[in-house]
C-alpha positions in Angstrom: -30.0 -10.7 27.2 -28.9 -8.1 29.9 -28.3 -4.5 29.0 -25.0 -4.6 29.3 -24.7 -7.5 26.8 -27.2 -5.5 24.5 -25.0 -2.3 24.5 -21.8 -4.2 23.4 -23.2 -6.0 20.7 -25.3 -2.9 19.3 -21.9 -1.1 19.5 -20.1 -4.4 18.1 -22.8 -4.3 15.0 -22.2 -0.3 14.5 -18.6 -1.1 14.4 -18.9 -3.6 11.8 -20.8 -1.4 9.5 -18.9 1.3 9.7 -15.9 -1.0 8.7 -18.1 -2.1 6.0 -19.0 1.9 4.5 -15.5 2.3 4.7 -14.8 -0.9 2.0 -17.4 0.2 -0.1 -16.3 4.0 -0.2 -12.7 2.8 -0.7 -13.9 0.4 -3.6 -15.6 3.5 -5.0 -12.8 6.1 -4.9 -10.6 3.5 -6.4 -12.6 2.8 -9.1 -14.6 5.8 -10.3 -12.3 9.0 -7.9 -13.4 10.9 -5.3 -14.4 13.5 -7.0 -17.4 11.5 -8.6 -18.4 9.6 -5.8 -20.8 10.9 -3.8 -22.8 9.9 0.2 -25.6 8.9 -1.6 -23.7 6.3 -4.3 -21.7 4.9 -1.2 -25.4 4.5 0.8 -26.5 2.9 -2.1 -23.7 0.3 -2.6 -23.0 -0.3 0.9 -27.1 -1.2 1.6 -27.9 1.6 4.2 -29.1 4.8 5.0 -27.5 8.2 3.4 -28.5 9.0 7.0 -26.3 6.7 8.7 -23.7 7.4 6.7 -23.9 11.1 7.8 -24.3 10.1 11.7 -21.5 7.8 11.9 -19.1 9.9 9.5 -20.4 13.2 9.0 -18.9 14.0 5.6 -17.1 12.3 2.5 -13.9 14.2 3.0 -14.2 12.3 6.5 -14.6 8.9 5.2 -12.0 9.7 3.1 -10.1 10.2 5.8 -10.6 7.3 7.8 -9.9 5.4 4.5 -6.7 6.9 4.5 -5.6 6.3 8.8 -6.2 2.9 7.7 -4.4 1.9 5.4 -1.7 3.6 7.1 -2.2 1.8 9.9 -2.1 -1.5 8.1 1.3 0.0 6.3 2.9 0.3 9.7 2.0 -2.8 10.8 3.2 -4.2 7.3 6.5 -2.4 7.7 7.2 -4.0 10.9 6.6 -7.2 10.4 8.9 -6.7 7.2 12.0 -5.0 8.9 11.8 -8.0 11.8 12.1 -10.6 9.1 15.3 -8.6 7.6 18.6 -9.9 8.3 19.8 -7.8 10.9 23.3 -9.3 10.3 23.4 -8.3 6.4 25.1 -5.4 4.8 22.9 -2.2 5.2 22.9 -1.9 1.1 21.3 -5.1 1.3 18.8 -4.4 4.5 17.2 -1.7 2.4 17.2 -4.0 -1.3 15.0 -6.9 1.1 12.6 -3.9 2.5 12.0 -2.5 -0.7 11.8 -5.3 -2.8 8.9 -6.9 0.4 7.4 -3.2 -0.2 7.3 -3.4 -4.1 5.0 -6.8 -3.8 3.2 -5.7 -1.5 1.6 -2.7 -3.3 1.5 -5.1 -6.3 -0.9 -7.0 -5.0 -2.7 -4.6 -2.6 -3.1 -1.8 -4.9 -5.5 0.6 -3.6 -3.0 2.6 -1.7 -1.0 3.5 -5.1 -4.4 4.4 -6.5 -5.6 6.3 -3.5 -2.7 8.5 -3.9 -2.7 8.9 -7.7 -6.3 9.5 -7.2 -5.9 12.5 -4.6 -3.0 14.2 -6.9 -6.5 14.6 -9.1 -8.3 16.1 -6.4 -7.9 18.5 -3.6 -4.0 19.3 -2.2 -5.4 19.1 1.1 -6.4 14.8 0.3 -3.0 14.7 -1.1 -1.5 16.5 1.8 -3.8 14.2 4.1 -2.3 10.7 2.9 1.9 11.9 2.7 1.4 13.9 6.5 0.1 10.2 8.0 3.4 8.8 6.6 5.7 10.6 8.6 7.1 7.9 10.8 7.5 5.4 8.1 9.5 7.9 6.2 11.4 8.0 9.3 12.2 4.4 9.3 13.3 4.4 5.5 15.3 7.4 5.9 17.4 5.5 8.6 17.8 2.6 6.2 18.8 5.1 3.3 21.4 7.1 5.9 23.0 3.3 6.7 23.3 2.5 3.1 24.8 5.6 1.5 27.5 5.7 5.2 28.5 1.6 3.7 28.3 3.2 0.3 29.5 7.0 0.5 30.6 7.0 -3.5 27.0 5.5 -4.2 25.1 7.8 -2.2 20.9 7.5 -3.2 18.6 9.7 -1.9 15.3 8.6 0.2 12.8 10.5 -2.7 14.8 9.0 -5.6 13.6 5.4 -4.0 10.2 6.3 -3.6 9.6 7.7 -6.8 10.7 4.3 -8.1 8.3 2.3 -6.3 5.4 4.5 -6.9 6.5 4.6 -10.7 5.9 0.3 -10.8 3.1 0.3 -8.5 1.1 2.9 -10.1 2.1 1.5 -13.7 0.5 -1.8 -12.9 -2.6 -0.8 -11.0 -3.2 1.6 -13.6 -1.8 -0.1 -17.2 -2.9 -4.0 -16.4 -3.7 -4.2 -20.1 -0.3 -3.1 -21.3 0.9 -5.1 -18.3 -0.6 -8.2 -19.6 -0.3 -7.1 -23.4 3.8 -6.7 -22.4 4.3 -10.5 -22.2 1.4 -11.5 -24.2 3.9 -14.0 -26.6 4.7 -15.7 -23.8 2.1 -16.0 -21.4 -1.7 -14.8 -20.8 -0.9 -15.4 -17.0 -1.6 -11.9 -15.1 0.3 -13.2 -11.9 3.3 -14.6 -14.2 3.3 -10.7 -15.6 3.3 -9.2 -12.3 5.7 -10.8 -11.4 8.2 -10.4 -14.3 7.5 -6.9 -14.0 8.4 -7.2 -10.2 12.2 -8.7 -11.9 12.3 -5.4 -14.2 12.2 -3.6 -10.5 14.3 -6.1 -8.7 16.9 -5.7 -11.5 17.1 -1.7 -11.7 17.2 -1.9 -7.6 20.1 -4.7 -7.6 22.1 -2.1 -10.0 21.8 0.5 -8.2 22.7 -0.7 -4.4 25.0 -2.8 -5.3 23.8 -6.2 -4.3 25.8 -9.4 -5.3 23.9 -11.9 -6.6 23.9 -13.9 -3.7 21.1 -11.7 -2.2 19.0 -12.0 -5.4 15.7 -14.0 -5.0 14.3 -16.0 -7.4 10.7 -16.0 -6.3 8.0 -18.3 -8.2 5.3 -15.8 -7.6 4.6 -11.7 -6.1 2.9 -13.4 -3.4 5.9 -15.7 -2.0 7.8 -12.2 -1.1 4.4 -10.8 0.9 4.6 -11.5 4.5 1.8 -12.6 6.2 0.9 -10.2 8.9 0.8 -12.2 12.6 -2.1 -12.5 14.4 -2.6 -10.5 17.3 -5.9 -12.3 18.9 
């Protein structure tokens, strides 16, 4: 194998474990905080050295970090792929109910960013302050759907924040309460998917109230996952 060919796959491998520290410190904040984890319990998980660890990220707050830029970079993607699959031609009310609602199931499925965030509200403001200050041009974006509605709408006007808070309220609630999730439907079904997603309707309901939407815009999905889009391929 020539040297060239050598170099690119050793920098190919260091890649890959790097991704790999990075799933293993995520799964760690998420599940114990950030506050208890620690270089050496990630080394230990993730099968290498705390020395590696140290050369290819220096510091926790670091991983943290990088944990953080990407998931935001995912989010973006995400967001795009969601506002080119809304119908430009609809009512703006109704442009921000379909990228809300496509936001909601998302996190309820992919919940580490909720718990990320609840988890750096613990910690340190500058974490906290880390996660919101990467978010800037998505706020953006949502603001601009927010300023359409509320010109369609002027005697229902809702504010960007007040939207927000509402999804981080469900998200949080079922990353962090499955067994009064579950335990909320329990006469009816022991099906955690089936109580995601009647908890999703709870949403979808207070949402439809309060932009308006006829019912013609309502869905009636059979599952969370039916309203997550798949992201496309970019090989």
């Amino acid at each position: 194998m020539s040297e060239r060919k050598q170099g690119r796959r050793s920098a190919q491998d260091a890649e890959q474990t790097k991704v790999e520290i990075l799933q293993v410190a995520a799964e760690l904040f998420c599940e114990l905080g950030y506050e208890r984890v620690s270089l050496r319990n990630i080394s230990e998980k993730a099968g290498v050295s705390h020395s590696l660890i140290r050369h290819h990220f220096g510091s926790k707050e670091k991983i943290w970090h990088d944990i953080s830029d990407e998931l935001h970079e995912f989010i973006v993607k995400y967001v795009a792929t969601v506002y080119q699959n809304i119908p430009k031609t609809a009512p703006a009310n109704v442009q921000l109910f379909e990228f809300i609602k496509r936001m909601m199931a998302y996190m309820l499925l992919f919940k580490r960013p909720v718990q990320l965030i609840a988890d750096a509200v613990r910690q340190e403001d500058a974490l906290l302050d880390y996660f919101l200050g990467s978010g800037e041009d998505i706020e953006d974006f949502v603001e601009g759907l927010v300023n359409a509605h509320n010109t369609l709408l002027p005697e229902a006007k809702i504010r960007m924040w007040d939207i927000k808070w509402q999804i981080m309220m469900y998200a949080h609630a079922a990353a962090s309460l499955t067994p009064f999730l579950k335990e909320t439907w329990s006469d009816e079904t022991d099906d955690l998917d089936e109580c995601l997603l009647r908890h999703f309707m709870l949403f979808e309901d207070t949402m439809a109230a309060r932009l308006h939407i006829d019912k013609r815009y309502r869905s009636i999905p059979k599952s969370v996952q039916e309203l997550v889009y798949e992201l496309p391929c970019t090989d």
